[in-house]
PAKE-332227 format. One record per atom (N, C-alpha, C): y, x, z. Coordinates in pm, whole numbers, plus 50000, padded with zeros to 5 digits. Layout:
BEGIN
YXZ ...
% end
This chain:
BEGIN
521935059151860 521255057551988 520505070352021 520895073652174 519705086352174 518475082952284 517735088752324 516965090052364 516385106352467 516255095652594 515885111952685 514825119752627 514985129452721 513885142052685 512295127352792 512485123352809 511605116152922 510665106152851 511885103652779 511355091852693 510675092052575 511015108152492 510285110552412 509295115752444 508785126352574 507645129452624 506185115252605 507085102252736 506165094752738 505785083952603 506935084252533 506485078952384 505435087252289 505515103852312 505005110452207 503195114352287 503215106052362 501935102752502 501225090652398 501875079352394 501575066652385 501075069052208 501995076652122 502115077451954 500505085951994 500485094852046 498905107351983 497785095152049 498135084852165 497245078852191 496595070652107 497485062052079 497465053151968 496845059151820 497115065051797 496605073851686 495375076651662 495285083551754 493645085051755 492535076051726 492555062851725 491485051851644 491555056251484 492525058751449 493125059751291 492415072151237 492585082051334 492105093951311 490225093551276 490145083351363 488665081051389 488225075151201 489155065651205 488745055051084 489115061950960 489825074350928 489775083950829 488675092050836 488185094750937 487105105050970 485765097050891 485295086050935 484755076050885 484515073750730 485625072350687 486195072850534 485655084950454 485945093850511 485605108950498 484225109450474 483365102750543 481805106650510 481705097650388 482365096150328 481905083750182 482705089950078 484485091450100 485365094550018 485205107150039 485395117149909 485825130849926 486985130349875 488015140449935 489235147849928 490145133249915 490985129249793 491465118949795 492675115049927 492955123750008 493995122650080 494995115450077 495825114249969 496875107249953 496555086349918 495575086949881 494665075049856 494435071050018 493735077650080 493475073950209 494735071950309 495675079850289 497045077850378 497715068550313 498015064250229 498325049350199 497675043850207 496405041250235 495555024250281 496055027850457 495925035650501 496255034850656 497915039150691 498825039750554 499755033550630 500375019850563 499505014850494 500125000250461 499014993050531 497814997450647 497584986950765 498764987950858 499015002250879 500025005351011 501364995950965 501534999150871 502994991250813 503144978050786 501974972650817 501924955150761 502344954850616 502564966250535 502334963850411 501194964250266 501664957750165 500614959550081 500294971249979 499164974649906 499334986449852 498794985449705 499114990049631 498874988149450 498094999049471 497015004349403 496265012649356 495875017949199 496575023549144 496445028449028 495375041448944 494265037348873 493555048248842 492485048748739 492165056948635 491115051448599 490095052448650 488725044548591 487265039648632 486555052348691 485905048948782 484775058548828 485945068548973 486815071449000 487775073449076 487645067649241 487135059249277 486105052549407 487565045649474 488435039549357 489295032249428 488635018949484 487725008949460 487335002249529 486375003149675 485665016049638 484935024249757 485785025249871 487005034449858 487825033849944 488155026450024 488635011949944 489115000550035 487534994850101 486844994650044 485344987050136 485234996850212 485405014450203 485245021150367 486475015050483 487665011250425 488575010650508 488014998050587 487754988950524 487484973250559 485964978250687 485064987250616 484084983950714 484224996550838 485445002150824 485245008150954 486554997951066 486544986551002 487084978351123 486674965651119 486424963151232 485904949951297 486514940151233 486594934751117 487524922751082 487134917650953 487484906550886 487124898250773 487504905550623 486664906550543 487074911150428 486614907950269 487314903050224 486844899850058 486964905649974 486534908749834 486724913649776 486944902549630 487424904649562 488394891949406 487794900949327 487214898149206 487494902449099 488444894749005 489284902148957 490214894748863 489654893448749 489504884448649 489444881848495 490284874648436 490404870748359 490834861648228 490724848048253 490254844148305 489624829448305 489634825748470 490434834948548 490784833648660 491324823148730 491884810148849 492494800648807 492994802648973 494634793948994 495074795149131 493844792049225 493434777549200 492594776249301 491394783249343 490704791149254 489934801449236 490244811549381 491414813149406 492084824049502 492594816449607 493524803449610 493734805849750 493064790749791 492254784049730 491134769649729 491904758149671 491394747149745 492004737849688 491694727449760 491534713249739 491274700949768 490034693149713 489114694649797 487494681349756 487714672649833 487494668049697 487084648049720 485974648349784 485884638749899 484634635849962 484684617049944 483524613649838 482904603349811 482934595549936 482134599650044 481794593550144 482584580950208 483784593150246 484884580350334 486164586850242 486234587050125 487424587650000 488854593150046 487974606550171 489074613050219 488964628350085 490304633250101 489774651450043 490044655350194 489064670750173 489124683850232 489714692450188 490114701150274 490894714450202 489704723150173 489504732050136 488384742150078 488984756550072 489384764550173 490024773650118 489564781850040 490144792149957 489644800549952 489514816049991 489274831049840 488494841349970 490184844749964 490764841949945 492274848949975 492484849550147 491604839950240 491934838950384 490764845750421 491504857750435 490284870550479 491924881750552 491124891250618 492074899850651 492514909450594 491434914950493 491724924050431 491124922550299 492164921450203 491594917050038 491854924249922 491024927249878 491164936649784 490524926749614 492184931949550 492184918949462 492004934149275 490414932749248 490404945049148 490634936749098 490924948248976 491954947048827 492714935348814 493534937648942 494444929348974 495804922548767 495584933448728 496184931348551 495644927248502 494324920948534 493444911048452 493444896548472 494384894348550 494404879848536 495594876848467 496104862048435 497144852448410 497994857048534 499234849048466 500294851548550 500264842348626 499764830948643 499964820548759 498994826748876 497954829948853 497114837548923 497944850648952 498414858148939 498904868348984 500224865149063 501174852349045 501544845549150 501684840249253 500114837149269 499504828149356 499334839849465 498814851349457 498464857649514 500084869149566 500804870749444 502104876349531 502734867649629 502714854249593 503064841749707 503044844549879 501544843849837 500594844149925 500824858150047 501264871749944 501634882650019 503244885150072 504394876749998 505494881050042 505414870750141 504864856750164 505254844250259 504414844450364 503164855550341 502204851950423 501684839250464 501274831350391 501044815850441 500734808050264 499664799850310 499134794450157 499874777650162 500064774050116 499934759350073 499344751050001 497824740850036 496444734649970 497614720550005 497684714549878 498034698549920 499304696749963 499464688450102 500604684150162 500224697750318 499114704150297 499314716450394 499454728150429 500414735950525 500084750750491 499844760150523 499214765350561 497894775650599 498874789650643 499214790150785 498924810650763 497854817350791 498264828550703 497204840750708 497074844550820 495804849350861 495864859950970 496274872250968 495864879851055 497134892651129 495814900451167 495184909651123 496404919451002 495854908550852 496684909350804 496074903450635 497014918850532 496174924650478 496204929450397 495854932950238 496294932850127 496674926850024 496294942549940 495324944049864 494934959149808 494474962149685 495674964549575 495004958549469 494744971749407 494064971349246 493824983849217 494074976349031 494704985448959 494404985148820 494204995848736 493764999448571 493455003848535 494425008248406 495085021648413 496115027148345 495695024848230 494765025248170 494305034648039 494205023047947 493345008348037 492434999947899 493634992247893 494454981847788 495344974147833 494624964647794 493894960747657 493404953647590 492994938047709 493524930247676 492864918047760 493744919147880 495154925947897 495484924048069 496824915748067 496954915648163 498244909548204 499174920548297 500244930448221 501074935648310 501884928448396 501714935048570 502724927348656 504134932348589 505184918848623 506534921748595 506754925948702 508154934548698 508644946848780 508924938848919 509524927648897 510194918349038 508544917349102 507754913849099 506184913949150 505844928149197 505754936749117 505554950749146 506064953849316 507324950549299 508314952549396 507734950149546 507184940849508 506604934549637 505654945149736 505004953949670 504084960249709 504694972349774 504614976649918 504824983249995 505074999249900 503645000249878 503735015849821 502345013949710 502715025449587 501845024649512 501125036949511 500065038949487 499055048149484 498525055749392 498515062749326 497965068049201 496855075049253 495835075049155 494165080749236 494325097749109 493955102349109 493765113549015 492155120349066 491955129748932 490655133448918 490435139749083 488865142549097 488985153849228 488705165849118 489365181749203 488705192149179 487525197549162 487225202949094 485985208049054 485075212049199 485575217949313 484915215849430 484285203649481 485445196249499 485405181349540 484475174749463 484505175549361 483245172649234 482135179349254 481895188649303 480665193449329 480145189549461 480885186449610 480985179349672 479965166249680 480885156749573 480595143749546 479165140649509 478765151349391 477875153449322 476325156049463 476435163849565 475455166749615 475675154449748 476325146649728 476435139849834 476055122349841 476545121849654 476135107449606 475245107749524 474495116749439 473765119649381 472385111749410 472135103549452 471115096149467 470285082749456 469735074649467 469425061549448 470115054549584 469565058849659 470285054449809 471385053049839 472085056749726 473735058949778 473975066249876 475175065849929 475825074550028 475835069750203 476615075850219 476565070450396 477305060350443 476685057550560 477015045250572 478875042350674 479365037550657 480745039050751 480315027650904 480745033951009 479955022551123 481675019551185 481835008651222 483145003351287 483685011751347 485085010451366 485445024551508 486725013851548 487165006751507 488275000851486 488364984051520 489184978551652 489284961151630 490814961651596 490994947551516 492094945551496 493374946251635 492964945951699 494174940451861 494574960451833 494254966051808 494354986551826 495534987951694 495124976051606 496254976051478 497554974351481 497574962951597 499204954751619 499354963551773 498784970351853 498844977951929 499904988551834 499294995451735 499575006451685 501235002251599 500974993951581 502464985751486 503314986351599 503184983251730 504184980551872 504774995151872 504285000551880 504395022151873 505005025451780 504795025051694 505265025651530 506895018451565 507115004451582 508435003051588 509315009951705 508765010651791 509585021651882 510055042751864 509185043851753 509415057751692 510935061251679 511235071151668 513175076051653 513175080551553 514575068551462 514745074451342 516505080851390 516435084251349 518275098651357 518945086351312 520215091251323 521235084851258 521825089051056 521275104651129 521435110451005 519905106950895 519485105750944 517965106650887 518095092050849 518485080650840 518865067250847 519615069850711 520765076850692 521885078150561 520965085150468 520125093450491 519375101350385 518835090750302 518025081050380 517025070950311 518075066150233 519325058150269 520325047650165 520425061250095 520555071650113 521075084049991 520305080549869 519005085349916 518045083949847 518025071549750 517885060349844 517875049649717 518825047649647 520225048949703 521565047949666 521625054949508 520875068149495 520905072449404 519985070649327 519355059349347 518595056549180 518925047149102 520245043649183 520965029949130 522025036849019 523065048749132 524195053949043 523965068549097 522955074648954 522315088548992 523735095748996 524925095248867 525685102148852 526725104048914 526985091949016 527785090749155 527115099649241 526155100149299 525535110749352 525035124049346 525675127549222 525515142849163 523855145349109 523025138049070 521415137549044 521305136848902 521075142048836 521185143848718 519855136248560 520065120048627 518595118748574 519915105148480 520995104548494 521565091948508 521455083548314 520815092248235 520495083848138 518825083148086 518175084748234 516745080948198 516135072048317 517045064848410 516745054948483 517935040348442 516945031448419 517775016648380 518305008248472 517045007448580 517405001948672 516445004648851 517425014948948 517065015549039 515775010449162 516065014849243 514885008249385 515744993649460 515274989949462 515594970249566 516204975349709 516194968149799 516584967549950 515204972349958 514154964749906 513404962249993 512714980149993 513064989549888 512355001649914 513015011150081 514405006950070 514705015350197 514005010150306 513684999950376 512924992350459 511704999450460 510965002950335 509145004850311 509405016650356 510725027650284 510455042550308 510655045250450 511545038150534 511835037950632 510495035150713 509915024750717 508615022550768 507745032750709 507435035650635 506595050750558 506815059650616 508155061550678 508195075050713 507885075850840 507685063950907 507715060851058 506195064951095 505325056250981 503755057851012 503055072550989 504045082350911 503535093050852 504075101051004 505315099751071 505555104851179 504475097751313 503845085951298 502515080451408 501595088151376 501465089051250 499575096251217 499755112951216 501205120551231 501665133751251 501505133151407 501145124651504 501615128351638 502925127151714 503605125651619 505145127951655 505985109951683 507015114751820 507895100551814 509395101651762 509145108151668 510475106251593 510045112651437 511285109351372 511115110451188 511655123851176 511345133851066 512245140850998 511895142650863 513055147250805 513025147550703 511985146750597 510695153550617 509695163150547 508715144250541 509095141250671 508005121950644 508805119650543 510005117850514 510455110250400 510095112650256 509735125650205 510075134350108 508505128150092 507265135150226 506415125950148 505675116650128 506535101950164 506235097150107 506745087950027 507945095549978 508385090249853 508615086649723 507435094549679 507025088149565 506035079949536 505305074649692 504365065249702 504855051849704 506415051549767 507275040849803 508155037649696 508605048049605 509355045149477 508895043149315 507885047249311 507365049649204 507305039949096 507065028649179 506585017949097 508185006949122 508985010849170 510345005049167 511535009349068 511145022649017 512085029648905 511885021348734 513255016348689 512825014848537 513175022248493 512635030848377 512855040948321 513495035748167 514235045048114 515165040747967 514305044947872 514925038847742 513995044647620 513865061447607 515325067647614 515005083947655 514315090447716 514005080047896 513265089847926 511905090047859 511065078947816 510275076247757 509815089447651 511115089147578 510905095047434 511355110747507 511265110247582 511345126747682 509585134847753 509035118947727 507495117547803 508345123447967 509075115848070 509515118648159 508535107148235 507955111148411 507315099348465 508615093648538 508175085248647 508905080748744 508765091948865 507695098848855 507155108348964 508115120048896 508385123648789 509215133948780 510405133148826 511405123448847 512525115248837 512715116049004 511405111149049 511935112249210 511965124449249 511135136949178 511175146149221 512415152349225 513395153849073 514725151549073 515425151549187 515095137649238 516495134949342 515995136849477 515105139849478 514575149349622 515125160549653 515615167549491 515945184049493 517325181349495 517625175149518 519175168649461 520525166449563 519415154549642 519625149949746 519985156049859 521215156549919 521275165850076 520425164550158 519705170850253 518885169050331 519605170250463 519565163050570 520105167650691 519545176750732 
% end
């Protein structure tokens, strides 16, 4: 399908318009979070994307900071879970009270019906609990009893765990993993950025405060824009390239083919495809190229690659692996 010179003018009108709240609500972010870029562009494009986002990092890293700036620079409902051990379904999405009175029950929900939820050390619970809550994110909609509840719009799903401690967790299995739009890895800041942080949080008072800039109706506004963006035709085959080859690297000339077990799902071409769409909304631009895909594809794959005992015993990541078939891969 193409598209006039007319049409991309008044679309690439409507994309910088639209944008600009976003711009606002990073700016926002910014007076709390330092540097952390790639952390911040995945929480704002898995609002833009209606998807969810894994957060990976160790302690002290301000992955929960982050998501409470995101939550309070928009007008909308937000919870926060702590996960433990002793966690239970109804705990997360409620349940059913008996009322004595007239020997009816109530439903009771729970904080899972919020818009934006951020579920820490999401690896610390049981697996029925960590169910309950992937349920909850691929169906959008709870079920208490004989009833069933949807979520509201935007509902977003933000979890964060902790690489290092395992002791006491529960690893998600890979089919769960899957679910999650894009994953995040937090890493140290630079010694600037650290010095930064240092003269900025350094205090009893804490830091600054984030003030709204953002209502939800500017979100699904911004999602309407977002699906009208131009993806190529060619730029369309790159993405199946891409995933195509983490299935059968050695069909595709990529040279990783005895340190991946088992490839990316459907569902990653869909996310990268949408990834690349929001990275081309928050660029200004109404159409994709190449350079959206590349980055953000190891935010979208990362956590979809199984890796073999070799690569293991190679100390190879998944982030090395995509890098691989990035270099690999034809580019249109």
């Amino acid at each position: 399908m193409t598209i006039s010179q007319q049409d991309v003018s008044a679309l690439e009108q409507q994309v910088q318009q639209h944008a600009e709240p976003f711009a606002q609500l990073r700016e926002q972010m910014h007076r709390v979070i330092v540097g952390q870029e790639e952390l911040l562009d995945g929480l704002i494009m898995g609002l833009l994307c209606n998807g969810h986002i894994l957060i990976e990092g160790v302690p002290g890293l301000a992955k929960t900071t982050a998501v409470s700036c995101l939550a309070s620079g928009i007008r909308t409902g937000f919870q926060r879970i702590q996960f433990t051990p002793d966690l239970l379904p109804a705990d997360l999405i409620g349940t059913l009270i008996y009322r004595p009175n007239d020997g009816e029950f109530s439903v009771k929900k729970g904080p899972i019906f919020s818009n934006i939820v951020l579920a820490d050390e999401i690896n610390r619970a049981p697996a029925k609990v960590q169910s309950a809550l992937l349920e909850a994110m691929q169906e959008r909609q709870v079920t208490i009893g004989d009833e069933t509840f949807r979520m509201d719009d935007p509902f977003l799903v933000l979890a964060t765990q902790n690489p290092i401690e395992q002791e006491g967790t529960y690893p998600l299995p890979e089919a769960q993993v899957d679910r999650f739009m894009m994953k995040v890895v937090v890493s140290y800041p630079d010694a600037a950025e650290e010095r930064t942080i240092l003269d900025r949080m350094a205090r009893t008072g804490g830091g600054s405060e984030i003030e709204p800039v953002m209502q939800p109706s500017q979100i699904s506004d911004a999602r309407a824009v977002i699906d009208r963006i131009h993806v190529d035709e060619r730029i369309k085959d790159y993405i199946v390239d891409l995933v195509v080859a983490t299935r059968t690297p050695g069909a595709s000339g990529v040279p990783i083919s005895d340190l991946v077990e088992f490839g990316a799902s459907p569902r990653a071409t869909i996310n990268l495809t949408l990834a690349a769409k929001a990275r081309a909304f928050l660029e200004g631009r109404p159409y994709v190229v190449p350079q959206d895909i590349k980055d953000v594809a190891h935010e979208v794959l990362r956590h979809r690659l199984i890796l073999t005992y070799e690569a293991e015993a190679e100390e190879k990541t998944t982030d090395d692996l995509i890098s691989i078939l990035l270099d690999h891969v034809p580019v249109p």
